[in-house]
Biotite code that builds the C-alpha atoms (Angstrom):
import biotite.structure as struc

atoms = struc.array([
    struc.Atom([18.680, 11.760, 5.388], chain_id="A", res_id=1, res_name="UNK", atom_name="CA", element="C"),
    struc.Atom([14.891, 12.926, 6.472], chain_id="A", res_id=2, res_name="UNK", atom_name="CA", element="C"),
    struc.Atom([14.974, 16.222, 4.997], chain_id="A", res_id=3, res_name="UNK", atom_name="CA", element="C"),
    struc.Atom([15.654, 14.859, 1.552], chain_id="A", res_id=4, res_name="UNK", atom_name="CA", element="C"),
    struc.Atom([13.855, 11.262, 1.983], chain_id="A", res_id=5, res_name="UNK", atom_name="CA", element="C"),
    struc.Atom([11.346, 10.470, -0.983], chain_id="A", res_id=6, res_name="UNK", atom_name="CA", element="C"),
    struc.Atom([10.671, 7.425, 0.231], chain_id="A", res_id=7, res_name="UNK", atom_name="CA", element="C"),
    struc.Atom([10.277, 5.378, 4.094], chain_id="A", res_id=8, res_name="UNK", atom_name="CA", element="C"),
    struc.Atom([10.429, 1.436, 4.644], chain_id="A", res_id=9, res_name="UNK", atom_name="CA", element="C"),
    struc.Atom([8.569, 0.779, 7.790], chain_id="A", res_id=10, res_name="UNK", atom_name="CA", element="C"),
    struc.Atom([8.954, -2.555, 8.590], chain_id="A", res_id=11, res_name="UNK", atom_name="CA", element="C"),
    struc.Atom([9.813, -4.050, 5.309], chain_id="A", res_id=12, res_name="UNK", atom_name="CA", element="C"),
    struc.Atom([7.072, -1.772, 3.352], chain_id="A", res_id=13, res_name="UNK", atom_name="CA", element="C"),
    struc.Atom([7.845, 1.094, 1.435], chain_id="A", res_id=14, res_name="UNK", atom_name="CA", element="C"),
    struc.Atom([5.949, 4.171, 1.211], chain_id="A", res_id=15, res_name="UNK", atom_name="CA", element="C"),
    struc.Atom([6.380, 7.346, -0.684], chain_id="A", res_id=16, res_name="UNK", atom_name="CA", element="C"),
    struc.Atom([6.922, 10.497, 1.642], chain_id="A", res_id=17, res_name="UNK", atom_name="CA", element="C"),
    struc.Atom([4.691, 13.278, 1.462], chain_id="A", res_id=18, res_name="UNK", atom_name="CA", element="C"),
    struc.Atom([5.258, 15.462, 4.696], chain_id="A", res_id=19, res_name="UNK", atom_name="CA", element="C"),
    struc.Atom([8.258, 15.617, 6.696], chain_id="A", res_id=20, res_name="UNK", atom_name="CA", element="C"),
    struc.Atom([9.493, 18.258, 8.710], chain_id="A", res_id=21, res_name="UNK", atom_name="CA", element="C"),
    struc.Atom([12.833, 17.636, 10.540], chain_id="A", res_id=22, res_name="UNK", atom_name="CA", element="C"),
    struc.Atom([11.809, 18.158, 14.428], chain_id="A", res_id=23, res_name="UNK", atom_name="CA", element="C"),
    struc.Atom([13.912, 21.062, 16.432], chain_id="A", res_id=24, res_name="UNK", atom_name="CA", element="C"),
    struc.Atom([12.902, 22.550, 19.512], chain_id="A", res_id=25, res_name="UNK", atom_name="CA", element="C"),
    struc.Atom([10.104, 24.269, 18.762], chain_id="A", res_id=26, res_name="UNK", atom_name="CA", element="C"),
    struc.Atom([8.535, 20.912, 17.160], chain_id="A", res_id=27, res_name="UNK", atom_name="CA", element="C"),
    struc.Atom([5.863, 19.155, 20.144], chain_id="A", res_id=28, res_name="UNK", atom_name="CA", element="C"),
    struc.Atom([5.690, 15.644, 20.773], chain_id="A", res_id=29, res_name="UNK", atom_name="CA", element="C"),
    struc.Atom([2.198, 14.946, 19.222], chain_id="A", res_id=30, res_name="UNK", atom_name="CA", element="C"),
    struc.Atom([3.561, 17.065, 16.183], chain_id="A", res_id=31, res_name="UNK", atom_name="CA", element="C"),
    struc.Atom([3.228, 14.840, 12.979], chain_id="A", res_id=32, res_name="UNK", atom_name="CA", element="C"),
    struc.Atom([6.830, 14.621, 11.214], chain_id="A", res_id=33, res_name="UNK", atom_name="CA", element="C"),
    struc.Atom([6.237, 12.204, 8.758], chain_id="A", res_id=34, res_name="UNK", atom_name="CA", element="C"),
    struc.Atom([3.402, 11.552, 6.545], chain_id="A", res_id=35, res_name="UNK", atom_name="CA", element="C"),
    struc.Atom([3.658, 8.588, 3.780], chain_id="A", res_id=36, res_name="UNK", atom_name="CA", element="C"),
    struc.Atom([1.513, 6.659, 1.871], chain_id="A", res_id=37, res_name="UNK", atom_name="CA", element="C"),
    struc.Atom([0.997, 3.136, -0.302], chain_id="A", res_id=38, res_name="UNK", atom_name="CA", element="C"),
    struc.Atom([-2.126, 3.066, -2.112], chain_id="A", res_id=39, res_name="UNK", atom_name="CA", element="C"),
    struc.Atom([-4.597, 3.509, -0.185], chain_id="A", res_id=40, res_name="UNK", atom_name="CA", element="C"),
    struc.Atom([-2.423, 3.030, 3.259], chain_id="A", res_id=41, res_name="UNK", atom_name="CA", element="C"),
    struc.Atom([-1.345, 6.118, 4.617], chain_id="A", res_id=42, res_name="UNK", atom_name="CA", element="C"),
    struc.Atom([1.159, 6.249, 7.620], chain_id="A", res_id=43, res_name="UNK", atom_name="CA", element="C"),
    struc.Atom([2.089, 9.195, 10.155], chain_id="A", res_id=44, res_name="UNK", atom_name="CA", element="C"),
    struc.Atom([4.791, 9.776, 12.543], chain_id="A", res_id=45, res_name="UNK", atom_name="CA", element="C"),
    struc.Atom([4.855, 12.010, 15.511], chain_id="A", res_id=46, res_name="UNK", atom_name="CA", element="C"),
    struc.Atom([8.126, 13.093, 17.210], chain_id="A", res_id=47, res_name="UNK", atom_name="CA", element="C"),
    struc.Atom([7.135, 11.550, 20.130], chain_id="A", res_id=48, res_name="UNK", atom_name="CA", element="C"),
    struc.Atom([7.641, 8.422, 17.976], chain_id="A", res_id=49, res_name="UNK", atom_name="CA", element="C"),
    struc.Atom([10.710, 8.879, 16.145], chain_id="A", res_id=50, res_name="UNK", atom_name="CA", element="C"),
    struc.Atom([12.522, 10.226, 19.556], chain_id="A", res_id=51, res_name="UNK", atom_name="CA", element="C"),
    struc.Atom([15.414, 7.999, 20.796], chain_id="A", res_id=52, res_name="UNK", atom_name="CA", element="C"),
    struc.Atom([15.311, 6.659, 17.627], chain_id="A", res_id=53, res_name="UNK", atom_name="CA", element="C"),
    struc.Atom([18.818, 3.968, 17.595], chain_id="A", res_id=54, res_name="UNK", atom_name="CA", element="C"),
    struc.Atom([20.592, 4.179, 14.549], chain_id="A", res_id=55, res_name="UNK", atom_name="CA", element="C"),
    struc.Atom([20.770, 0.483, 13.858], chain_id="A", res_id=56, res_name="UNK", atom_name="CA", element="C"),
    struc.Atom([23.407, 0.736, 10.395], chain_id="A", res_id=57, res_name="UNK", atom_name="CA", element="C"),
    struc.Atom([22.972, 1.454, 7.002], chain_id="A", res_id=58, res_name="UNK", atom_name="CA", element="C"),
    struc.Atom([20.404, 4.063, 7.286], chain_id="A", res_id=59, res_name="UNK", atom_name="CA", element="C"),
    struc.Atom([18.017, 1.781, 9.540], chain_id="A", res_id=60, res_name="UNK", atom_name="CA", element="C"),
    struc.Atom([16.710, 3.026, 12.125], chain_id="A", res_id=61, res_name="UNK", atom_name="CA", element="C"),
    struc.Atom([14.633, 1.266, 15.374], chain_id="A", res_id=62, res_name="UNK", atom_name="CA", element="C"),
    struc.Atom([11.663, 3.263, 17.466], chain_id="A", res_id=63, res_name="UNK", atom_name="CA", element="C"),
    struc.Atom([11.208, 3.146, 20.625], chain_id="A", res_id=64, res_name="UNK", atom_name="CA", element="C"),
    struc.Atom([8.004, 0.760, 19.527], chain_id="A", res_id=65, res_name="UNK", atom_name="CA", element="C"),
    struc.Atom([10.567, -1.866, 17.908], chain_id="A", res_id=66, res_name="UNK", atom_name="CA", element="C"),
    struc.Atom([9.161, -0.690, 14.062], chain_id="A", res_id=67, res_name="UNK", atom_name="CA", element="C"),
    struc.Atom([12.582, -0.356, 11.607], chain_id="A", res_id=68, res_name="UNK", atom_name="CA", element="C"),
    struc.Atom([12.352, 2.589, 9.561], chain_id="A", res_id=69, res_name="UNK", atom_name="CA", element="C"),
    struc.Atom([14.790, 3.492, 6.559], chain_id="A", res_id=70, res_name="UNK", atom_name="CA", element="C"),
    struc.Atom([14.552, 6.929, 4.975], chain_id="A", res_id=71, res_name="UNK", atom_name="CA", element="C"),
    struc.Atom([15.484, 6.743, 1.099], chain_id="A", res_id=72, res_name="UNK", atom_name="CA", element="C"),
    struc.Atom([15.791, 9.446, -1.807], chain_id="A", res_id=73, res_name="UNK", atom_name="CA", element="C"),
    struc.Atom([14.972, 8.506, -5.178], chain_id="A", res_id=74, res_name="UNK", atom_name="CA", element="C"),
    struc.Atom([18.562, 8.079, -6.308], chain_id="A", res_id=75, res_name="UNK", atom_name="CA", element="C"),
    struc.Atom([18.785, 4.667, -3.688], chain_id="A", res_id=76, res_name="UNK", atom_name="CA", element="C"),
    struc.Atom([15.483, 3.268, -4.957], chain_id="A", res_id=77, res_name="UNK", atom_name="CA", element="C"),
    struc.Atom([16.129, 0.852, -8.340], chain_id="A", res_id=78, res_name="UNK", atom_name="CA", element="C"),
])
């Protein structure tokens, strides 16, 4: 799912992946594990973010800030 994500919806937006990096243990919480952008809108997560992350169904994920997130590979987008 991340490691092979070409895409993120954040909230209904989607944005083209650029950076991610699958967190293990040696990964910090203000470590950035997702970078994405739209345009001129560019979004980062840190693992501090995406922690406790409840998988909501269908790919769709809710942080611990209430954003949904859905990671997507190119094959899913039409």
């Amino acid at each position: 799912m991340l490691t092979d994500a070409d895409y993120v919806v954040i909230d209904g937006v989607m944005f083209q992946t650029s950076y991610l990096r699958v967190p293990d243990e040696f990964t910090a919480a203000d470590d950035v594990v997702l970078e994405a952008s739209r345009g001129d809108t560019e979004v980062d997560l840190t693992r501090e973010e995406i922690d406790d992350a409840v998988l909501l169904g269908e790919g769709v994920f809710r942080l611990k800030s209430g954003s949904l997130v859905r990671f997507l590979s190119s094959a899913v987008v039409h």
